[in-house]
SEFIZA-3560 file (N, C-alpha, C; in Angstrom, 3 decimals):
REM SEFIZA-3560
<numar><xx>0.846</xx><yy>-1.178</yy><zz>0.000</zz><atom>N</atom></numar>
<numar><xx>0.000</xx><yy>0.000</yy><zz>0.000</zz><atom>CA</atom></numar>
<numar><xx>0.887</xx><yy>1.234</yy><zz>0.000</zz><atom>C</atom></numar>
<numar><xx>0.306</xx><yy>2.328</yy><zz>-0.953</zz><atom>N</atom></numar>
<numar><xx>1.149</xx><yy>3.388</yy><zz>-1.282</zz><atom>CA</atom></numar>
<numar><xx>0.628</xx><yy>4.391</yy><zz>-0.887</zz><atom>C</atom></numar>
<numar><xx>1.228</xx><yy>5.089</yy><zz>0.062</zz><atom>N</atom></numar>
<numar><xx>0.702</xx><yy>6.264</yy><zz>0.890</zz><atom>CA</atom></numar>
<numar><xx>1.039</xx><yy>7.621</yy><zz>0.785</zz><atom>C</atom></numar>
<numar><xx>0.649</xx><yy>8.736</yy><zz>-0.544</zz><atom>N</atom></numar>
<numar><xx>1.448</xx><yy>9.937</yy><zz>-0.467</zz><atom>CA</atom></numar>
<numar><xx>0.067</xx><yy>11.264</yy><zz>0.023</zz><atom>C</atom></numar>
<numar><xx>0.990</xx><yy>11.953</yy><zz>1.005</zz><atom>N</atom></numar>
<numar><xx>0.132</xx><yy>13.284</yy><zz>1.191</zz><atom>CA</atom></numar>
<numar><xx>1.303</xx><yy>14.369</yy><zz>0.943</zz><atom>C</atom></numar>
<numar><xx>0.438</xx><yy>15.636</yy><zz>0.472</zz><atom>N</atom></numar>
<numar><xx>1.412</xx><yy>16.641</yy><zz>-0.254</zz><atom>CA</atom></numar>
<numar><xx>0.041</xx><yy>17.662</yy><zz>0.385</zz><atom>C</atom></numar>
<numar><xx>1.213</xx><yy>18.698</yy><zz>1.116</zz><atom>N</atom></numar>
<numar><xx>0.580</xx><yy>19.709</yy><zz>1.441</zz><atom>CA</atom></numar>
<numar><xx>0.394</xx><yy>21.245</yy><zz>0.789</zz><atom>C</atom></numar>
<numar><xx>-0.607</xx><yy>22.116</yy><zz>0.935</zz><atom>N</atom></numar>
<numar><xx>-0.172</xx><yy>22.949</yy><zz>0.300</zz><atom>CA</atom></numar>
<numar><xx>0.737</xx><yy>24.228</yy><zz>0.828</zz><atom>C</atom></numar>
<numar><xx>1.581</xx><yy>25.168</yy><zz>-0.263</zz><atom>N</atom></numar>
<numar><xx>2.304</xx><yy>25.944</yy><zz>0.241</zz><atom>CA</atom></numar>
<numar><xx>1.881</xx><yy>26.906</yy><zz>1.196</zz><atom>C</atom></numar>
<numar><xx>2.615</xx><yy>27.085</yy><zz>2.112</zz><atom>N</atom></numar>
<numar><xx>1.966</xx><yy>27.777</yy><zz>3.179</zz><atom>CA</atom></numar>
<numar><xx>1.679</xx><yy>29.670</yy><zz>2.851</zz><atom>C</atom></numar>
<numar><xx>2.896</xx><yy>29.629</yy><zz>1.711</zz><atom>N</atom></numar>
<numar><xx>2.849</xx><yy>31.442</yy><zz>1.152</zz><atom>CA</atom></numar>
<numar><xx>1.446</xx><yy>31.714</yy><zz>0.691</zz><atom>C</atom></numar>
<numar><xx>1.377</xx><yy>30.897</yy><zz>-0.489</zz><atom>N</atom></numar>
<numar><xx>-0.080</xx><yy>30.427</yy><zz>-1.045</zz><atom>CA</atom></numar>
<numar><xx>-1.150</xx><yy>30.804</yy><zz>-0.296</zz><atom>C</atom></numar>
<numar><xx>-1.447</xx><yy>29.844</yy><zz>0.759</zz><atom>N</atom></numar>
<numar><xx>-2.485</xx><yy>29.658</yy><zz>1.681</zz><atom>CA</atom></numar>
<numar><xx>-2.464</xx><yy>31.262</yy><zz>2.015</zz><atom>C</atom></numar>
<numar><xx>-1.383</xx><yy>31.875</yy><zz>2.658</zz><atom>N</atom></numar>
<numar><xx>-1.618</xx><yy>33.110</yy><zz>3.097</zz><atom>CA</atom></numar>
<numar><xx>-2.370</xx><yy>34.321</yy><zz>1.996</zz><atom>C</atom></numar>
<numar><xx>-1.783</xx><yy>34.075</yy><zz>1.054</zz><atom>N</atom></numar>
<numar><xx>-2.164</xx><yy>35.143</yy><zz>0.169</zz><atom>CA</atom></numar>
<numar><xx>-3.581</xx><yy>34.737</yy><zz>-0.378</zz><atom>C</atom></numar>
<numar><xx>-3.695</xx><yy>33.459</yy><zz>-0.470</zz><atom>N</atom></numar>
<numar><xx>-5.520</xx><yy>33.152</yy><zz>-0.567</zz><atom>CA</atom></numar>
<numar><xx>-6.631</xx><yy>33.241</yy><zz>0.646</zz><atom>C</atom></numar>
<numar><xx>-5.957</xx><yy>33.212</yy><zz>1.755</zz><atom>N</atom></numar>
<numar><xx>-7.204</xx><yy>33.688</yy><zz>2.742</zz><atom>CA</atom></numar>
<numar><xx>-7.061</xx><yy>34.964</yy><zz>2.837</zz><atom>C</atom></numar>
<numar><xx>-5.851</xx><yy>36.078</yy><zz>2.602</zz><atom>N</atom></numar>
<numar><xx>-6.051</xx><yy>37.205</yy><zz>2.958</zz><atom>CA</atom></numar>
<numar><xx>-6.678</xx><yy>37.883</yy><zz>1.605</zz><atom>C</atom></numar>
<numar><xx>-6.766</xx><yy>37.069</yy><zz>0.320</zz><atom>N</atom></numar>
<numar><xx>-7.265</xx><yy>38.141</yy><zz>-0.166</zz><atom>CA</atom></numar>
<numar><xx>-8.751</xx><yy>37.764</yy><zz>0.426</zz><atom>C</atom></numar>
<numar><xx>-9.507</xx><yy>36.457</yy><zz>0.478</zz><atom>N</atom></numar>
<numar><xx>-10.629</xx><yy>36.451</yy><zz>0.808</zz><atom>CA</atom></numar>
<numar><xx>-11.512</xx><yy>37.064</yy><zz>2.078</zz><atom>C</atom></numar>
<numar><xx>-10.450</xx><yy>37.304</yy><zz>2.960</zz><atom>N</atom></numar>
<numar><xx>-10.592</xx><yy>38.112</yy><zz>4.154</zz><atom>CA</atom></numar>
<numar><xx>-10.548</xx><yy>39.746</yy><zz>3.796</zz><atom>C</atom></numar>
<numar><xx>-10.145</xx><yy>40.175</yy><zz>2.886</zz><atom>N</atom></numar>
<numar><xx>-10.210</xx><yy>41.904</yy><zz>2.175</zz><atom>CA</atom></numar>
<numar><xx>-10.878</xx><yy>41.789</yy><zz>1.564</zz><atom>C</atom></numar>
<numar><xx>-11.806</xx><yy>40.547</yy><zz>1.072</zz><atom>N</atom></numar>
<numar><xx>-13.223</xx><yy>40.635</yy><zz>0.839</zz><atom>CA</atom></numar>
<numar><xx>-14.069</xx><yy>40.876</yy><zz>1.828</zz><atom>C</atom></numar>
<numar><xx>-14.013</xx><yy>40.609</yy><zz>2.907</zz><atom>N</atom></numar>
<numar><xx>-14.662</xx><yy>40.916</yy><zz>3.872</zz><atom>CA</atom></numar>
<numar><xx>-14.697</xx><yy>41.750</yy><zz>4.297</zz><atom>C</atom></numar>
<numar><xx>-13.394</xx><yy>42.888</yy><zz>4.439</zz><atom>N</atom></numar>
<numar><xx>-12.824</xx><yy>44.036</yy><zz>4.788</zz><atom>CA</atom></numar>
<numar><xx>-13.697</xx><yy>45.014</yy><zz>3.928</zz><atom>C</atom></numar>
<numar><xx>-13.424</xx><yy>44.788</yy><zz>2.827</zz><atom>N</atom></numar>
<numar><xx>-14.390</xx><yy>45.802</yy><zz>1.560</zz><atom>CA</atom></numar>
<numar><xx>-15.564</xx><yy>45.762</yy><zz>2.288</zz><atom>C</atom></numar>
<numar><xx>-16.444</xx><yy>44.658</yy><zz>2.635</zz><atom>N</atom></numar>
<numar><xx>-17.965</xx><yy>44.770</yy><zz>2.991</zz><atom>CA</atom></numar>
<numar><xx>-18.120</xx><yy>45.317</yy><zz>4.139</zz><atom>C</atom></numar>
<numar><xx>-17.073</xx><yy>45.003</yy><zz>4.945</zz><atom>N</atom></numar>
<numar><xx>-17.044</xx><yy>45.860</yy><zz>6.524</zz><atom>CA</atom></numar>
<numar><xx>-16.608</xx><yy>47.539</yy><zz>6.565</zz><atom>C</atom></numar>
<numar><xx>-15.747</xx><yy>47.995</yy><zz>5.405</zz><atom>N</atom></numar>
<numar><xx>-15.335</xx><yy>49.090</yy><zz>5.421</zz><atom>CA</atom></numar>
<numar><xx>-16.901</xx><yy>50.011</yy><zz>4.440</zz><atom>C</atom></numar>
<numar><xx>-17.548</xx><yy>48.852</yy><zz>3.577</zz><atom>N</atom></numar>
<numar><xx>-18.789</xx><yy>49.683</yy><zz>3.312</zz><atom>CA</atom></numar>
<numar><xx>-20.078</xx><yy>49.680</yy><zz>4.320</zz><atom>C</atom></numar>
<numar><xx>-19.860</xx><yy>48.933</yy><zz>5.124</zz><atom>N</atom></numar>
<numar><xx>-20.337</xx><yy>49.022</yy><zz>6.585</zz><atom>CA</atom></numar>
<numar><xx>-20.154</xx><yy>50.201</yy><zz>7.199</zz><atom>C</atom></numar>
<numar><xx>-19.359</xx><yy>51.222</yy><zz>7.446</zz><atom>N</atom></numar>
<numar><xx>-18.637</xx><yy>52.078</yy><zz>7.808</zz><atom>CA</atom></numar>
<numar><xx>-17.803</xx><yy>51.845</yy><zz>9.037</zz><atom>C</atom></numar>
<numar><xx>-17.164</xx><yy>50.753</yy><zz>8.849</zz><atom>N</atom></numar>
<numar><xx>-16.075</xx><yy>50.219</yy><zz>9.925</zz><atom>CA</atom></numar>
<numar><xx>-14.701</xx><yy>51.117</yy><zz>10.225</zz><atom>C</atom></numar>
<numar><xx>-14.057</xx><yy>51.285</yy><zz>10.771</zz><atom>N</atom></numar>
<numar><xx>-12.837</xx><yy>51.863</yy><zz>10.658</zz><atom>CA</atom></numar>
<numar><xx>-11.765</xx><yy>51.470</yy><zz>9.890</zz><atom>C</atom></numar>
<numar><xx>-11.182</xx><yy>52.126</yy><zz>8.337</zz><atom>N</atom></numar>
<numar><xx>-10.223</xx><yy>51.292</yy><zz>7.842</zz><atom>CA</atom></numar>
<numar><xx>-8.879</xx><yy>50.678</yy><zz>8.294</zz><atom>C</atom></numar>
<numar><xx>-8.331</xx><yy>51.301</yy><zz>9.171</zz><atom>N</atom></numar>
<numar><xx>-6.834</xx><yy>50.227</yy><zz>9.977</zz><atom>CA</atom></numar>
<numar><xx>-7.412</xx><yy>49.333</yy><zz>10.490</zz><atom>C</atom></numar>
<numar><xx>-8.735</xx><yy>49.403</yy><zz>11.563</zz><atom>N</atom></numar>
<numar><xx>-8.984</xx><yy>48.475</yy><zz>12.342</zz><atom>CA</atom></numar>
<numar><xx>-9.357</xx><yy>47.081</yy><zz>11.489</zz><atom>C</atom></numar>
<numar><xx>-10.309</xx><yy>47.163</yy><zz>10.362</zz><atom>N</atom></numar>
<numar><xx>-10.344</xx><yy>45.952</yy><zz>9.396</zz><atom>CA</atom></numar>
<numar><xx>-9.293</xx><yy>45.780</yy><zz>8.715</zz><atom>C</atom></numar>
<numar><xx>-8.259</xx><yy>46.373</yy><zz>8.180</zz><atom>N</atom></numar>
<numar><xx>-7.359</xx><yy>45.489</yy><zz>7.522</zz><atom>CA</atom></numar>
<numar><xx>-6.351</xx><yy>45.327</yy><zz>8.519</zz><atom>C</atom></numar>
<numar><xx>-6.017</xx><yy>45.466</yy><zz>9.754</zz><atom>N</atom></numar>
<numar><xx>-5.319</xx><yy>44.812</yy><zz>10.750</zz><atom>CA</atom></numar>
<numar><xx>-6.172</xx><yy>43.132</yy><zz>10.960</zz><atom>C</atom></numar>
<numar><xx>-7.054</xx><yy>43.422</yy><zz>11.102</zz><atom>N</atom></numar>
<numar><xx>-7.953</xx><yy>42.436</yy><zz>11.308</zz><atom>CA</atom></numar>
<numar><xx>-7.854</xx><yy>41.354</yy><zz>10.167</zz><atom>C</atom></numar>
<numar><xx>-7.952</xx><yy>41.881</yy><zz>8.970</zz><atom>N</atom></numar>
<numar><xx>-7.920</xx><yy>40.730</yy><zz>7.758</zz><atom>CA</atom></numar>
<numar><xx>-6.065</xx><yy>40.186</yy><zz>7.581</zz><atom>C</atom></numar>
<numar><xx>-5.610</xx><yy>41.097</yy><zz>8.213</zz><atom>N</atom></numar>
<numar><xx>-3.916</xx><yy>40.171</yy><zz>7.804</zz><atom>CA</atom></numar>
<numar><xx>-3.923</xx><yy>39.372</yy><zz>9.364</zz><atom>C</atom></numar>
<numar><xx>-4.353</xx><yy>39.817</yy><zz>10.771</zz><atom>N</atom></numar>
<numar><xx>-3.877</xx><yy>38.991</yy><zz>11.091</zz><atom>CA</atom></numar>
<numar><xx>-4.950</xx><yy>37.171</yy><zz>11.014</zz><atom>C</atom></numar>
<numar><xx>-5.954</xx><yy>37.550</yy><zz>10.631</zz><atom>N</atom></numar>
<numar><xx>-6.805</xx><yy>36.114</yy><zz>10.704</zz><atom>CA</atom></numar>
<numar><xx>-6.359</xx><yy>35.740</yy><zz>9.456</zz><atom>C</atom></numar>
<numar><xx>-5.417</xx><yy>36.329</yy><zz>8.365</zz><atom>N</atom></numar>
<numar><xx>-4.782</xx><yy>35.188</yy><zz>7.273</zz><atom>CA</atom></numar>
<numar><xx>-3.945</xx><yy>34.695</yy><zz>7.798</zz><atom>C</atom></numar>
<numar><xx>-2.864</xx><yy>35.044</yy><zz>9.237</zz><atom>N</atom></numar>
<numar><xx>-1.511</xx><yy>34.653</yy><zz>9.555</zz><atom>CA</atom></numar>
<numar><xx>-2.491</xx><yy>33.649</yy><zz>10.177</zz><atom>C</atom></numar>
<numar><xx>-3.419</xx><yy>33.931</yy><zz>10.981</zz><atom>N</atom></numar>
<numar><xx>-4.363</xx><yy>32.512</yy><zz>12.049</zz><atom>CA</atom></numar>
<numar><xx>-4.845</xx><yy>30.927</yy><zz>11.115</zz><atom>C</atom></numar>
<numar><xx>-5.020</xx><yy>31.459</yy><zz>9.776</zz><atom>N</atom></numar>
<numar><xx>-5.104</xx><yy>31.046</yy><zz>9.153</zz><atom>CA</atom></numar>
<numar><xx>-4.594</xx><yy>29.920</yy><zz>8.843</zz><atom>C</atom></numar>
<numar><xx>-3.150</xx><yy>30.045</yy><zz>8.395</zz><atom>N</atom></numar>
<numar><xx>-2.081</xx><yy>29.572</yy><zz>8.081</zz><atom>CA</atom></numar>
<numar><xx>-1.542</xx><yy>28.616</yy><zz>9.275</zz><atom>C</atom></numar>
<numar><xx>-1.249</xx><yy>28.903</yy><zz>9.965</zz><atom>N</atom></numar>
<numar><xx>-0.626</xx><yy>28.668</yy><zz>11.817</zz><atom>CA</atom></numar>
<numar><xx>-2.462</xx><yy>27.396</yy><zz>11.891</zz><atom>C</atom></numar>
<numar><xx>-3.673</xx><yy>28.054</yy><zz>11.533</zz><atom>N</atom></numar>
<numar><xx>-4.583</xx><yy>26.634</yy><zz>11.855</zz><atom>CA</atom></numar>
<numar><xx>-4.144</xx><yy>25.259</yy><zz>10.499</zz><atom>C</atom></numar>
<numar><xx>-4.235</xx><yy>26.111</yy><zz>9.134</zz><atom>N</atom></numar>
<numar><xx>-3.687</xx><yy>24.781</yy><zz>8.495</zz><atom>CA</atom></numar>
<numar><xx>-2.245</xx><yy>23.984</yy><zz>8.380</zz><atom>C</atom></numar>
<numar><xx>-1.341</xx><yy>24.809</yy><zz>8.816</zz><atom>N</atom></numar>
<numar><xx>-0.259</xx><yy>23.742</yy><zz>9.447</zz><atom>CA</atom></numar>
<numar><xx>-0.585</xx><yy>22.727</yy><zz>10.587</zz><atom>C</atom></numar>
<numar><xx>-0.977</xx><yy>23.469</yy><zz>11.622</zz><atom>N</atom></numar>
<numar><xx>-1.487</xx><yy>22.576</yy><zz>12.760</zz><atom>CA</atom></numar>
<numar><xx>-2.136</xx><yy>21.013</yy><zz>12.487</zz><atom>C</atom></numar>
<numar><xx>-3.253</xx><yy>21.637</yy><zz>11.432</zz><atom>N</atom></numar>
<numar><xx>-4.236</xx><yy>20.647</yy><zz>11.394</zz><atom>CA</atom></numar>
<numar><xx>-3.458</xx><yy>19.696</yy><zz>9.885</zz><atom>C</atom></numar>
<numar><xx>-2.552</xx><yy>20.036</yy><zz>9.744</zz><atom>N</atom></numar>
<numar><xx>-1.545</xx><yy>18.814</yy><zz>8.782</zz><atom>CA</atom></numar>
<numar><xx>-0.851</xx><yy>18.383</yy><zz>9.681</zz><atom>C</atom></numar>
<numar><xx>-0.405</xx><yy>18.812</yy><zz>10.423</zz><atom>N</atom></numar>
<numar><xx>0.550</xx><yy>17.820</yy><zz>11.439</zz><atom>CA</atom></numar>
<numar><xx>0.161</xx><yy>17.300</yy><zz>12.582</zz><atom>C</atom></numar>
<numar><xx>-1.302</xx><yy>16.956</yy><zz>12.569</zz><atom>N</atom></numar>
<numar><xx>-2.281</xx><yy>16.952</yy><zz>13.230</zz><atom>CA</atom></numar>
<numar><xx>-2.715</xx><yy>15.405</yy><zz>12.429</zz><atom>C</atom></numar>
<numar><xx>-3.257</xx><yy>15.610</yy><zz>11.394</zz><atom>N</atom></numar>
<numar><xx>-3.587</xx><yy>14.721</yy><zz>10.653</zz><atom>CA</atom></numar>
<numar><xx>-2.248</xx><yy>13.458</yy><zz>10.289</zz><atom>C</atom></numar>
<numar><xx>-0.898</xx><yy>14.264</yy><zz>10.074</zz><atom>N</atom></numar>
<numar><xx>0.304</xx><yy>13.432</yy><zz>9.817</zz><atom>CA</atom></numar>
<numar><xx>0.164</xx><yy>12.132</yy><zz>11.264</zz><atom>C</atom></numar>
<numar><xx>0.406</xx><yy>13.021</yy><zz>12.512</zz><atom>N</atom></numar>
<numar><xx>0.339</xx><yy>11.803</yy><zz>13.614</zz><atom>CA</atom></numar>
<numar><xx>-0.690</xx><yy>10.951</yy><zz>13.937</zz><atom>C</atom></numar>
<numar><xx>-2.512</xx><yy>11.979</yy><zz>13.453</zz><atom>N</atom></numar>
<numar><xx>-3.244</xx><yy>10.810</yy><zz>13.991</zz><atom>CA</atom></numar>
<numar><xx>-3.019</xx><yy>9.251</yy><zz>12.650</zz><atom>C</atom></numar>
<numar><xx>-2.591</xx><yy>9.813</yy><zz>11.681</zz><atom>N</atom></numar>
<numar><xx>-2.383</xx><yy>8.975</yy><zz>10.352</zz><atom>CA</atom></numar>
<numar><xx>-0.770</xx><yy>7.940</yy><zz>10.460</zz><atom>C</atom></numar>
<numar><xx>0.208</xx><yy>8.132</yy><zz>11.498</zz><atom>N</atom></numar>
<numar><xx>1.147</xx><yy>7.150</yy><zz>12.066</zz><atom>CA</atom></numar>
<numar><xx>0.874</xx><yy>6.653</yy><zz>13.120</zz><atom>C</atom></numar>
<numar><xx>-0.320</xx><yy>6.909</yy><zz>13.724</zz><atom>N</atom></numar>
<numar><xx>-0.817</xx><yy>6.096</yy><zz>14.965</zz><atom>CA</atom></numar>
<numar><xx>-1.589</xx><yy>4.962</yy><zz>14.465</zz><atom>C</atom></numar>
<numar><xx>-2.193</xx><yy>5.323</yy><zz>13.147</zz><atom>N</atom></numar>
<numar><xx>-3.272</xx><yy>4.709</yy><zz>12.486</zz><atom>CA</atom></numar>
<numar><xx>-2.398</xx><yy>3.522</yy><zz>12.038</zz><atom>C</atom></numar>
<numar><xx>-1.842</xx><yy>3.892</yy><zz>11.170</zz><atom>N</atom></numar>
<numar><xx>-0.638</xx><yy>3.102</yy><zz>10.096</zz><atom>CA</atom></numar>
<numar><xx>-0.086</xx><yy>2.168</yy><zz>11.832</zz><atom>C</atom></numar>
<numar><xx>0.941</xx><yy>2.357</yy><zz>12.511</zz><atom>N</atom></numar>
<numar><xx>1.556</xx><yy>1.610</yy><zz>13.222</zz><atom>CA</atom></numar>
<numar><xx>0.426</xx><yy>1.131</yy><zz>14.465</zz><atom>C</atom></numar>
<numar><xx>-0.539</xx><yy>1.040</yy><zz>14.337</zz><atom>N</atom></numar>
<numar><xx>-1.789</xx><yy>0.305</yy><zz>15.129</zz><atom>CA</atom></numar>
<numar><xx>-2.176</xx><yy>-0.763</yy><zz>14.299</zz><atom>C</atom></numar>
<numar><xx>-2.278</xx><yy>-0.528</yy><zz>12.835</zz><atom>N</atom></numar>
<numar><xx>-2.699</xx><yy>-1.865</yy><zz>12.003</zz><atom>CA</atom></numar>
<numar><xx>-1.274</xx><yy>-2.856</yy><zz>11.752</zz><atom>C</atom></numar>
<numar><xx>-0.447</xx><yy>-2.022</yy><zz>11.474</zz><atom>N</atom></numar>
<numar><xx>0.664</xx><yy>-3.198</yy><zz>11.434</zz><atom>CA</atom></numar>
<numar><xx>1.219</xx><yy>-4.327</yy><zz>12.113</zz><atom>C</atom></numar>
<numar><xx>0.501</xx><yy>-3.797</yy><zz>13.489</zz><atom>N</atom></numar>
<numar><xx>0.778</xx><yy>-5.173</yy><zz>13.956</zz><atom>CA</atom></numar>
<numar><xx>-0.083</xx><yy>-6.256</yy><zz>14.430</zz><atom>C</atom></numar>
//
């Protein structure tokens, strides 16, 4: 049995949730939100972002060698 996982780049990931998060920013700043306070807000929940999908890959890597070395024997 052949087992490959490939993650994605973490630069990537950042620059795709933050632009989707300055989508949000746009709707909050036509809200009449304060503009520093939302785009402080949209870069740092892309860095939270990032920091949750690493986690949850190396998260998945160990529950997936507990898995693997529980059946092997």
């Amino acid at each position: 049995m052949k087992m490959e996982i490939r993650f994605g780049n973490p630069v990537l990931i950042l620059l795709y949730s933050l632009a989707l998060l300055l989508f949000g920013c746009v709707i909050g700043l036509y809200w009449s939100a304060a503009p520093p306070t939302a785009i402080t807000i949209a870069i740092l929940a892309s860095v939270l972002t990032v920091v949750h999908d690493t986690m949850m890959a190396l998260i998945s890597l160990w529950a997936a060698r507990v898995w693997i070395r529980a059946n092997r024997k």
